[in-house]
KEKE-3310 file (N, C-alpha, C; in steps of 0.2 Angstrom, whole numbers, plus 5000, padded with zeros to 4 digits):
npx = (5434:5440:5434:5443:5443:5440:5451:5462:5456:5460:5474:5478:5476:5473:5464:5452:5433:5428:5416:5401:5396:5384:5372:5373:5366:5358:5365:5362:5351:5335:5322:5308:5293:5289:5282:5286:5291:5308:5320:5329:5342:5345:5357:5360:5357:5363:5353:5342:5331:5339:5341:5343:5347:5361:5366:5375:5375:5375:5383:5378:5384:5382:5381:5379:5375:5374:5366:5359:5352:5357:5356:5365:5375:5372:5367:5376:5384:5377:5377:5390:5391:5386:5390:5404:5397:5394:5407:5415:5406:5395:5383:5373:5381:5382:5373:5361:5349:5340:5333:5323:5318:5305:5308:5306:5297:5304:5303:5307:5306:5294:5287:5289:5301:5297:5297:5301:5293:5299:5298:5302:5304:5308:5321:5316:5310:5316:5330:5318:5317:5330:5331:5321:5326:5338:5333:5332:5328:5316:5319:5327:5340:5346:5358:5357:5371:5372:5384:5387:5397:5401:5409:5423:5427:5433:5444:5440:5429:5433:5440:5430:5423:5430:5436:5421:5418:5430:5429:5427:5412:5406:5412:5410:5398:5395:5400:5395:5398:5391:5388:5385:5387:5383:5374:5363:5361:5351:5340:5344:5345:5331:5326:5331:5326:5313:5313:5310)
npy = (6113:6129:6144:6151:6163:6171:6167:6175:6185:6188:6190:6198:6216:6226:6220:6218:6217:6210:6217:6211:6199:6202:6190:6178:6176:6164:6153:6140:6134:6133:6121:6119:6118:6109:6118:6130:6147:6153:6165:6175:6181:6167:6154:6139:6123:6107:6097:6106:6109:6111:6125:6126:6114:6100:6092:6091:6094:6081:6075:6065:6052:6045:6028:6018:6003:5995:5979:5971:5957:5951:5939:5931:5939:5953:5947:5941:5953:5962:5951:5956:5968:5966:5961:5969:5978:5973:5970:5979:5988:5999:6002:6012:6021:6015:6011:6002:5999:5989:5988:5986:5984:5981:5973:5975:5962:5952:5946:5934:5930:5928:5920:5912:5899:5884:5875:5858:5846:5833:5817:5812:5808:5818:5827:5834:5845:5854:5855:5858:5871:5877:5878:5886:5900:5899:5902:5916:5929:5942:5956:5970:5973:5985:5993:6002:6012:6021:6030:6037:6048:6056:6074:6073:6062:6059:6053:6041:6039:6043:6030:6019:6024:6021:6008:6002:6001:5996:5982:5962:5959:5969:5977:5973:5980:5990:6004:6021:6036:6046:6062:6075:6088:6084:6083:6074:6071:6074:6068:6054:6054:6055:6043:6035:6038:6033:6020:6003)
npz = (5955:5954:5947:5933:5932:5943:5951:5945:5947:5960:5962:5953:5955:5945:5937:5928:5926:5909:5897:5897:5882:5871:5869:5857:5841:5835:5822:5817:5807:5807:5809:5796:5789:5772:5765:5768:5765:5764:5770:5755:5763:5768:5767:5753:5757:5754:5760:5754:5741:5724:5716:5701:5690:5693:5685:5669:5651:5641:5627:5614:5605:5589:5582:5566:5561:5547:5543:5533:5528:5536:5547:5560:5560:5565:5578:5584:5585:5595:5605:5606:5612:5623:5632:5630:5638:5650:5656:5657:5664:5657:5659:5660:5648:5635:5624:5614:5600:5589:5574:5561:5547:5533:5520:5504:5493:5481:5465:5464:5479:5482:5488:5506:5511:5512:5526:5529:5539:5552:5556:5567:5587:5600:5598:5586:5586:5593:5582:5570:5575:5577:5564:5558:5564:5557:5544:5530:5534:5528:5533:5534:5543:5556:5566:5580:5588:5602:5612:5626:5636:5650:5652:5656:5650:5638:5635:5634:5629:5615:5610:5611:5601:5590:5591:5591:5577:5571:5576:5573:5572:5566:5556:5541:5541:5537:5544:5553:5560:5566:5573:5585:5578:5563:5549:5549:5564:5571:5565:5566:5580:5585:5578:5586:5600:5597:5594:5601)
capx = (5439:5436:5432:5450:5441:5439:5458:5463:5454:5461:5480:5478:5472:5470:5462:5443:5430:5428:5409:5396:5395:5379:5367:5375:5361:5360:5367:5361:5345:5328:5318:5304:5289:5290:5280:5288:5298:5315:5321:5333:5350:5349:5361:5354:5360:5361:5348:5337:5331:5342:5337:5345:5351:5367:5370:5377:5371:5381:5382:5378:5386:5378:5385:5377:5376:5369:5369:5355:5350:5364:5354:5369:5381:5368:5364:5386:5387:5374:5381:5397:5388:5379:5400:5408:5391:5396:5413:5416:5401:5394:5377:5370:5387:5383:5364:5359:5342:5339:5328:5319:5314:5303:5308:5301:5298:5307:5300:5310:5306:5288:5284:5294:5302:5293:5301:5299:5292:5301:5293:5307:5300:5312:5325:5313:5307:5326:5330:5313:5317:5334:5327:5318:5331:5345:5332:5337:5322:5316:5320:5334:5341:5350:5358:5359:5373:5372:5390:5385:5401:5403:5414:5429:5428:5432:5447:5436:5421:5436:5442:5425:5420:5436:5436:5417:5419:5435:5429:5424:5405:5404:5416:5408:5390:5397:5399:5395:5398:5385:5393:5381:5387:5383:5366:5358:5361:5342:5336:5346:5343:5324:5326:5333:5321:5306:5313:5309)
capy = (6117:6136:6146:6153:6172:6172:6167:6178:6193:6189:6188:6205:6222:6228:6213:6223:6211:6211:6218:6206:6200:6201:6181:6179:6172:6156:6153:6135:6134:6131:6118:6123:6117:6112:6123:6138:6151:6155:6172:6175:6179:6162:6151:6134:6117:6103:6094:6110:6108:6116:6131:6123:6108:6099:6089:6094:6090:6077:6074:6059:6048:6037:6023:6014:5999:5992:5971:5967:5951:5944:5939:5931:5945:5955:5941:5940:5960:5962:5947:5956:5974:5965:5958:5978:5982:5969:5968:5989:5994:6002:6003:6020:6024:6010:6009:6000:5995:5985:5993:5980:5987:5973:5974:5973:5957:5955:5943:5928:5928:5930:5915:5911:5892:5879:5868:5851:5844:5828:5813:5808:5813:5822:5833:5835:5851:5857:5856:5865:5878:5879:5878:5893:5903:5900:5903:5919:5932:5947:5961:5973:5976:5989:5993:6010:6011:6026:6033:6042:6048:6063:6076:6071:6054:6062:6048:6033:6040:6043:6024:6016:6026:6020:6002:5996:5997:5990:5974:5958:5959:5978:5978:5973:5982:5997:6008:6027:6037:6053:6067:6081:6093:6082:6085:6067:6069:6075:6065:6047:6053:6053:6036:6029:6037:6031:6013:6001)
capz = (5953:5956:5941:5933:5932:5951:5951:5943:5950:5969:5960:5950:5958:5940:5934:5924:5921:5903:5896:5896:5878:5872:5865:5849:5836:5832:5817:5813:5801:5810:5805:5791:5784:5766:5761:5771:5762:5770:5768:5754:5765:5773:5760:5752:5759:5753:5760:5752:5734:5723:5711:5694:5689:5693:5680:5664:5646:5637:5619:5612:5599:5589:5578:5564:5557:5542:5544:5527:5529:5541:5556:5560:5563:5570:5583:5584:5588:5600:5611:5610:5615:5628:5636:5635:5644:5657:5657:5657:5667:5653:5658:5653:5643:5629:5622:5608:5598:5584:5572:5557:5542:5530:5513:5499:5490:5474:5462:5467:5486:5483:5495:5510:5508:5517:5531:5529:5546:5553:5561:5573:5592:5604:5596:5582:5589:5590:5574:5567:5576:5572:5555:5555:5563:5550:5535:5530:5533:5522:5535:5533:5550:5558:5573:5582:5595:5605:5616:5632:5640:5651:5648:5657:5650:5630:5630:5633:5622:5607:5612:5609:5594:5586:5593:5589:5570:5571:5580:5568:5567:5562:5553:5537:5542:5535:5550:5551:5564:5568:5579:5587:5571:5558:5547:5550:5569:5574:5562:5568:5588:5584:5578:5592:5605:5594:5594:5607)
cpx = (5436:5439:5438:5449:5441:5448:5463:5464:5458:5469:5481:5473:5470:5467:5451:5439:5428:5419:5406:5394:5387:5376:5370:5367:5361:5361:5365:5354:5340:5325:5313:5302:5292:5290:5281:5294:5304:5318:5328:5340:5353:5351:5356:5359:5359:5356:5340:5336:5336:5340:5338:5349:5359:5369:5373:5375:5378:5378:5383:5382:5382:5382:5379:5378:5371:5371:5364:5353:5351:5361:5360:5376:5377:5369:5372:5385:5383:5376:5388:5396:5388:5388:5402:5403:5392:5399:5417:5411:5400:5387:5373:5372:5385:5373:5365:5352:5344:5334:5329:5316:5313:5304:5306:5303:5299:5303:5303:5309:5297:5284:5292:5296:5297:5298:5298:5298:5296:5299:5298:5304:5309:5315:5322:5311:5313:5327:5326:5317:5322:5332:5325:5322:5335:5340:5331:5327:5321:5317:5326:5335:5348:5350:5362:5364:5373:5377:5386:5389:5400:5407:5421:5431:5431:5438:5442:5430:5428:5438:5437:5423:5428:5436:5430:5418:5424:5434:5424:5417:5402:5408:5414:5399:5391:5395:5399:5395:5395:5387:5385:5382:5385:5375:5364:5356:5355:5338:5339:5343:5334:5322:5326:5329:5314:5307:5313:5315)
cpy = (6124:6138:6152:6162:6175:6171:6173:6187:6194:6190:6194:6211:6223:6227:6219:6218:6214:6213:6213:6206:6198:6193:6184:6174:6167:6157:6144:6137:6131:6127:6121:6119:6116:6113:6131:6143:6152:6161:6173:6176:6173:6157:6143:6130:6113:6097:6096:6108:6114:6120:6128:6117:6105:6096:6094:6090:6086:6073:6066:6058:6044:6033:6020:6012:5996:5983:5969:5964:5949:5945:5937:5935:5949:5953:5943:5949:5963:5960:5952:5964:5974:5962:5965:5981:5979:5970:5974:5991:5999:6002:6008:6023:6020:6007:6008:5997:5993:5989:5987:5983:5980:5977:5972:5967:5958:5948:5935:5926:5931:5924:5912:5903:5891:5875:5864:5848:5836:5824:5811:5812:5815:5828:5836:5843:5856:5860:5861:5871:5880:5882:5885:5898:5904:5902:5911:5923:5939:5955:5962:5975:5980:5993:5999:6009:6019:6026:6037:6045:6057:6067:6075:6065:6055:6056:6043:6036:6038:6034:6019:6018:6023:6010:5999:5994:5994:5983:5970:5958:5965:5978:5977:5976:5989:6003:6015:6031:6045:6058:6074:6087:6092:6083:6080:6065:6070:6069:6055:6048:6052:6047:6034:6030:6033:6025:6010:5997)
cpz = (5952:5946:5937:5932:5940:5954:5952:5945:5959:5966:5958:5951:5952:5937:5932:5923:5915:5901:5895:5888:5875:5869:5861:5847:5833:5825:5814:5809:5806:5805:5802:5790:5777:5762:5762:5767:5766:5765:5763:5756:5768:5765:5761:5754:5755:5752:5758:5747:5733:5718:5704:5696:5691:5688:5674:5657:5643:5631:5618:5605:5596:5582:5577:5559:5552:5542:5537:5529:5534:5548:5561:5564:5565:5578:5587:5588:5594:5604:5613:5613:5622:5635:5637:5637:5651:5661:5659:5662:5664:5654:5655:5648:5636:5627:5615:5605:5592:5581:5564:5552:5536:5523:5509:5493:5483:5471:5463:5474:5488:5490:5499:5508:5513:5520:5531:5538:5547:5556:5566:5579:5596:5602:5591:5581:5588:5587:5570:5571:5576:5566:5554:5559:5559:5545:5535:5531:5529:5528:5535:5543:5552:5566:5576:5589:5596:5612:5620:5636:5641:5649:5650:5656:5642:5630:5629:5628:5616:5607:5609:5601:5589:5586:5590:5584:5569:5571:5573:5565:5564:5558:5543:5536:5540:5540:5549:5558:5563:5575:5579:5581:5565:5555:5549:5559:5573:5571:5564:5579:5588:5583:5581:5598:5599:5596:5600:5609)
residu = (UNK:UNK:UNK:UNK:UNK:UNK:UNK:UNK:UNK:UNK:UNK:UNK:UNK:UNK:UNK:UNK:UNK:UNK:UNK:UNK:UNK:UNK:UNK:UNK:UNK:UNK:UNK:UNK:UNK:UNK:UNK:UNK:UNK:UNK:UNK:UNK:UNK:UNK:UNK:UNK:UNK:UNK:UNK:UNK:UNK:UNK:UNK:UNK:UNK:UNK:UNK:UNK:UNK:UNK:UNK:UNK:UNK:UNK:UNK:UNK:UNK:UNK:UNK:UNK:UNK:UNK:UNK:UNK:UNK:UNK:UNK:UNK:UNK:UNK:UNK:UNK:UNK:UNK:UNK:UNK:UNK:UNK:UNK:UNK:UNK:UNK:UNK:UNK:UNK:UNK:UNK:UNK:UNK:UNK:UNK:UNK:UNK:UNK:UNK:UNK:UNK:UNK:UNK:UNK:UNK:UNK:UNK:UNK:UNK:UNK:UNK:UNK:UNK:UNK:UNK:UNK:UNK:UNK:UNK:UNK:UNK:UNK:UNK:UNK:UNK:UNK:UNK:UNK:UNK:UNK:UNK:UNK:UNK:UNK:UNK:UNK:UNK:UNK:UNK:UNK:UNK:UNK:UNK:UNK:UNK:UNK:UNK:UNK:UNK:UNK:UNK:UNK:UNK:UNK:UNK:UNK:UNK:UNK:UNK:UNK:UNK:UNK:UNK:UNK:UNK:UNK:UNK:UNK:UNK:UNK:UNK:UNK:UNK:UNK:UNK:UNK:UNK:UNK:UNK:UNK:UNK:UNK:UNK:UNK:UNK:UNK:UNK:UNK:UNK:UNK:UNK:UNK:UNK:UNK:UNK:UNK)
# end
């Protein structure tokens, strides 16, 4: 197929060829070293580091629980943490530790009971160790949940802070909830990074 400029010129006496335009510049980005500066008019990609951070800081909530004694409901609120962590994809939105404090013996619970050991073999084992779970233990337990939602998430965060105490095993743990303006809020998130 002939070249539609050559056409054109045998078609039109007046026909000018047009000025020869001069190499344009490349305009993609050369590869670099990634130790090599690059001059600040060329823009950042991508695939470049970027100068400051992207993410954004997001406030935490924290909820807690006083459970006393009640291993029990402890045990009960946990498994059901451990469900709307599953069941929500809650993984980094929804943290919680347990945190044990041993109390101080009063004059009545100076020595722990003893458990009577059983001679029957098999289940034997079972039972003891039932056994010593149900007996009641001397630590006070309490249990730090910490909200993690972004900012576009402000219904589901109000939804949970409203929902956990509600639900049967908090419910009686005397729930508190700790908001970023509240005075104990430094002093409760320091706990719960300390705790394991």
């Amino acid at each position: 197929m002939a070249n539609p400029r050559s056409i054109t010129h045998l078609r039109c006496p007046f026909y000018a060829e047009p000025p020869p335009t001069p190499p344009k510049e490349e305009t993609r980005q050369q590869f670099r070293p990634a130790g090599a500066k690059r001059p600040s008019s060329v823009p950042r990609f991508l695939d470049l580091p970027a100068s400051e951070s992207q993410t954004e800081f997001m406030a935490h909530i924290y909820l807690t629980f006083d459970f006393a004694r009640d291993e029990e409901k402890a045990q009960q609120a946990r498994h059901k943490l451990e469900g709307w962590k599953q069941a929500f994809r809650l993984d980094k939105k929804l943290l919680y530790k347990v945190e044990r404090t041993a109390a101080a013996p009063s004059d009545g619970d100076a020595k722990p009971p003893k458990l009577e050991k059983s001679k029957s073999k098999g289940k034997g084992k079972a039972v003891a160790a039932a056994e010593v779970e149900a007996s009641p233990s001397n630590d006070d337990i309490r249990l730090l949940v910490r909200l993690a939602f972004s900012g576009h998430e402000k219904l589901s965060e109000q939804r949970w802070v409203e929902r956990i105490p509600s639900e049967e095993p908090f419910q009686g743990a005397s729930p508190a909830v700790v908001r970023p303006g509240d005075a104990s809020f430094e002093s409760t998130e320091k706990q719960f990074d300390e705790l394991t």
